[in-house]
N, C-alpha and C positions, 0 to 999 in steps of 0.2 A: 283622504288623509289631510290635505292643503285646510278642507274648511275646518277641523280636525283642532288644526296648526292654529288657524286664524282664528277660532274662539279660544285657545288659549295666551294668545298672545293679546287678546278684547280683558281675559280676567287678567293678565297680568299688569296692562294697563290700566283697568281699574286700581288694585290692590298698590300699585307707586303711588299714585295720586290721591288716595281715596282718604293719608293722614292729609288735614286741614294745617298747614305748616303756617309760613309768611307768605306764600305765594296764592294761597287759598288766602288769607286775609284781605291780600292785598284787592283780588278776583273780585270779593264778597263786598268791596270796600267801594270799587270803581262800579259796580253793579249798582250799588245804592246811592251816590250820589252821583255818577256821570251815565249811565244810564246801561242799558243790557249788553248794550253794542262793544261796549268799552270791559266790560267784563268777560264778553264771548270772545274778544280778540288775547282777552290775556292769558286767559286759559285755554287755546288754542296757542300760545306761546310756549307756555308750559308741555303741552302736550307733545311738541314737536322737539323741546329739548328732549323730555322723556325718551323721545322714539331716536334722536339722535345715538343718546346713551345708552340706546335698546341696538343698535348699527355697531357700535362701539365693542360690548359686550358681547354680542351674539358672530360678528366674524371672529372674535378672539384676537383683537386689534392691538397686543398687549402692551407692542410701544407708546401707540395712540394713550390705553391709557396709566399707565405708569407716566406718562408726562403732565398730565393733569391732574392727576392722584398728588407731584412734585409739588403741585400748585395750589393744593386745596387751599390753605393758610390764607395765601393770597385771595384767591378768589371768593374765601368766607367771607374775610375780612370789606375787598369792595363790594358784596352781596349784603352787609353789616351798613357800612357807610350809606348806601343807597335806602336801608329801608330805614336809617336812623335819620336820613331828609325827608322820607314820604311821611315818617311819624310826626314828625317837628313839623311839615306844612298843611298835615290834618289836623293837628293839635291850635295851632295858632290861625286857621281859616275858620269860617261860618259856613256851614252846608247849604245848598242852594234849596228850597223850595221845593224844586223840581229839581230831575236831573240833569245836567251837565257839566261839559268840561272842566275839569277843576285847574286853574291855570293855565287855560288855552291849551291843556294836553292833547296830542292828536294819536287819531286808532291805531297808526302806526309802532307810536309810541308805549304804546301800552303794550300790545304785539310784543316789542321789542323787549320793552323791560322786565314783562314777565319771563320770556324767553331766558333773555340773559340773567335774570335772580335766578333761573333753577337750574342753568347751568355752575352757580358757583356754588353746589350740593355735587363732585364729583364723587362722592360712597357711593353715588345712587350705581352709578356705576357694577361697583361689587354687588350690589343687590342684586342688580339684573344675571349679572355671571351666576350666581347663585339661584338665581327661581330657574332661570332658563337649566340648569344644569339638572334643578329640580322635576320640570317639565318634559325632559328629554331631548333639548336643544341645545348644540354644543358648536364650537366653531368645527366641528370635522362634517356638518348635517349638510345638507344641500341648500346650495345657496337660492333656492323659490323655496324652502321650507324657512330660511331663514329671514326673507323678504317678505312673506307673508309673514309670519311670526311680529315682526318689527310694524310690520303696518298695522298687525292686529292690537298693538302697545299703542300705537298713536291713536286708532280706530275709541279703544276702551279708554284710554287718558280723555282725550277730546267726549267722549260720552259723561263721563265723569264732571268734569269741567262745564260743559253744555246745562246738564241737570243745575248743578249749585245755583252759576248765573239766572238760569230762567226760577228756579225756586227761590232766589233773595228777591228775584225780581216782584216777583208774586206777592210774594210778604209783605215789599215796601208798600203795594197797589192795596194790599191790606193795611197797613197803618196808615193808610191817608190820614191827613189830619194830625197822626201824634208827631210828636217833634223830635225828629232822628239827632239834636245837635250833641246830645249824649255818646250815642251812634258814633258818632264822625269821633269824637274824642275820646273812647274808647277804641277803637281801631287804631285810631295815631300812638296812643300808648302802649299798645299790643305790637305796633309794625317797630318802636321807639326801644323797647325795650329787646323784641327778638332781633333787631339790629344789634344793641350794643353785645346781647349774648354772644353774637356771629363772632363781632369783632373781638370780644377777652378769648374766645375757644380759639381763636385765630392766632392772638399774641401768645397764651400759653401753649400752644401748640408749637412756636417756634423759641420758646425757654429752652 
């Protein structure tokens, strides 16, 4: 029953992760010009918010999250601001040659930033209440059905994630030669723009 549990908690991992949002931009972005390592840490960020919000949802933590639910506005809004600087410093930089650090950014930091953008998507929340409810997994289930479950969310997220990076990676090792500076400028405009979207869904949201 556990392994059961834990492939369905690998597809529901997949199925969070698998729309290509700002966080998957951002993945596809640090993949292609700072290099796989910096791309695998951030979706690996990603993944572990996922599975937080997968802990969240699946013990039925409902103060936990009705407090953050309080704060989406908020937290769209600095998830907007941040990706409305990563736009603006792709947009206005020249991509390296090769890859590396863009800014002296470090792996950490990517880790981290990815992590924190996909926590400021607290629906994702409700979505999990909802597959999980879907699946047969309810905060009354046991709690190693539930622990597997969650790990199987981080397990499928982090797969997901894994793939992208190593297939942009791939891709770029195929365009040797062509000149990604379009690349880099498109991406800044795509992170530029789904920023400022964050931020108006934010403000009208508290009209």
């Amino acid at each position: 029953m556990l392994l059961i549990t834990l492939l369905k908690g690998v597809a529901v991992g997949i199925v969070i992760a698998l729309p290509v949002g700002p966080v998957g931009m951002l993945c596809v972005r640090r993949t292609l010009f700072e290099g796989i390592l910096f791309g695998l840490l951030s979706g690996l960020g990603a993944a572990l918010a996922d599975a937080l919000f997968g802990v969240i949802a699946g013990l039925g933590l409902s103060a936990v999250r009705d407090e953050i639910l309080a704060w989406r506005h908020e937290l769209g809004a600095a998830g907007g601001v941040f990706l409305v600087y990563a736009g603006i410093r792709a947009l206005l930089q020249h991509p390296p040659a090769a890859p590396e650090p863009l800014a002296g950014e470090k792996l950490f930091g990517a880790f981290a930033s990815a992590f924190a953008l996909t926590l400021t998507n607290p629906i994702t929340i409700l979505a999990f209440a909802a597959i999980f409810a879907r699946v047969g997994i309810d905060a009354a289930a046991h709690w190693s059905g539930i622990g597997v479950l969650v790990g199987g969310v981080f397990l499928g997220s982090a797969l997901w994630w894994v793939g992208l990076a190593v297939g942009v990676a791939w891709l770029r090792r195929m365009a040797r030669g062509f000149s990604l500076g379009w690349l880099s400028h498109l991406s800044g405009a795509i992170l530029s723009l789904s920023g400022l979207g964050l931020i108006a869904a934010a403000l009208l949201g508290r009209v």
